[in-house]
C-alpha positions in Angstrom: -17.7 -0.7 15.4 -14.9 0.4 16.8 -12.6 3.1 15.6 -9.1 2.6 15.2 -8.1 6.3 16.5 -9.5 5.0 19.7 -5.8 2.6 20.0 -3.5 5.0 18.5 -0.2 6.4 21.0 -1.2 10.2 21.6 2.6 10.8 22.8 4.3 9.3 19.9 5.7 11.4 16.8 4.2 9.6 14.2 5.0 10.5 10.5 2.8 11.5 7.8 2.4 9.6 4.9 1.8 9.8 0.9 1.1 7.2 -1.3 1.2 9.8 -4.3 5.3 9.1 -4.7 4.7 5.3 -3.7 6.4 2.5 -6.1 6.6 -0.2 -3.6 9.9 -0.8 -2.9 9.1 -1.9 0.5 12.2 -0.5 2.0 9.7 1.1 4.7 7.8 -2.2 5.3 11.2 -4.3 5.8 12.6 -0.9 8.1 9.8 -1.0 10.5 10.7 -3.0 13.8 6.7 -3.0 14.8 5.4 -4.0 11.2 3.3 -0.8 11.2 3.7 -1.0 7.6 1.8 -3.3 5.2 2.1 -4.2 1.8 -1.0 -3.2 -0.4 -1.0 -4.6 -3.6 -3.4 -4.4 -6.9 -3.2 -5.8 -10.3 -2.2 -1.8 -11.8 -1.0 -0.1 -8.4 0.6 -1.1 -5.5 2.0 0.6 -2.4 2.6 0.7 1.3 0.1 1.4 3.7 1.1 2.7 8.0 -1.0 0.9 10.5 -0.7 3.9 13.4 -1.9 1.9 15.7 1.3 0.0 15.8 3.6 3.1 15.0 6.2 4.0 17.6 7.7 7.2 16.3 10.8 5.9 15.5 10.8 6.8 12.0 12.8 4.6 10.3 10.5 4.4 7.6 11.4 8.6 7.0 14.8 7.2 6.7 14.2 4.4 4.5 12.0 5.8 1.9 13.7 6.6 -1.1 10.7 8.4 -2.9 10.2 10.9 0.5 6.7 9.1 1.0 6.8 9.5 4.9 8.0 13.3 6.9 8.1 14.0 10.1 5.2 15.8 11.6 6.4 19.7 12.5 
């Protein structure tokens, strides 16, 4: 099996995330030029959900987030 920390970017900035706040706009999932963001989607809950392997750093979705889901690391 192989881990997926094994493909992440090192240099890149990526933000932290919390689904706590989630509603699932998807303002973050249509904002992200790599579609590191997916959709995740039950019959009671659903939310977004970063793929870090595909993050750049660019943090759009820290911008786009209306609920303050995704910060910047320090």
């Amino acid at each position: 099996m192989v881990h997926i920390t094994l493909f992440m970017k090192k240099d890149v900035k990526q933000p932290e995330f919390s689904s706590r706040n989630c509603t699932g706009c998807w303002r973050c999932v249509d904002t992200c030029p790599e579609k590191a963001i997916i959709r995740v989607g039950f019959l009671w809950h659903r939310h977004a959900k970063p793929l870090y392997y595909r993050c750049i750093g660019c943090n759009r979705c820290v911008a786009a987030c209306p609920h303050g889901c995704f910060r910047e690391k320090d």
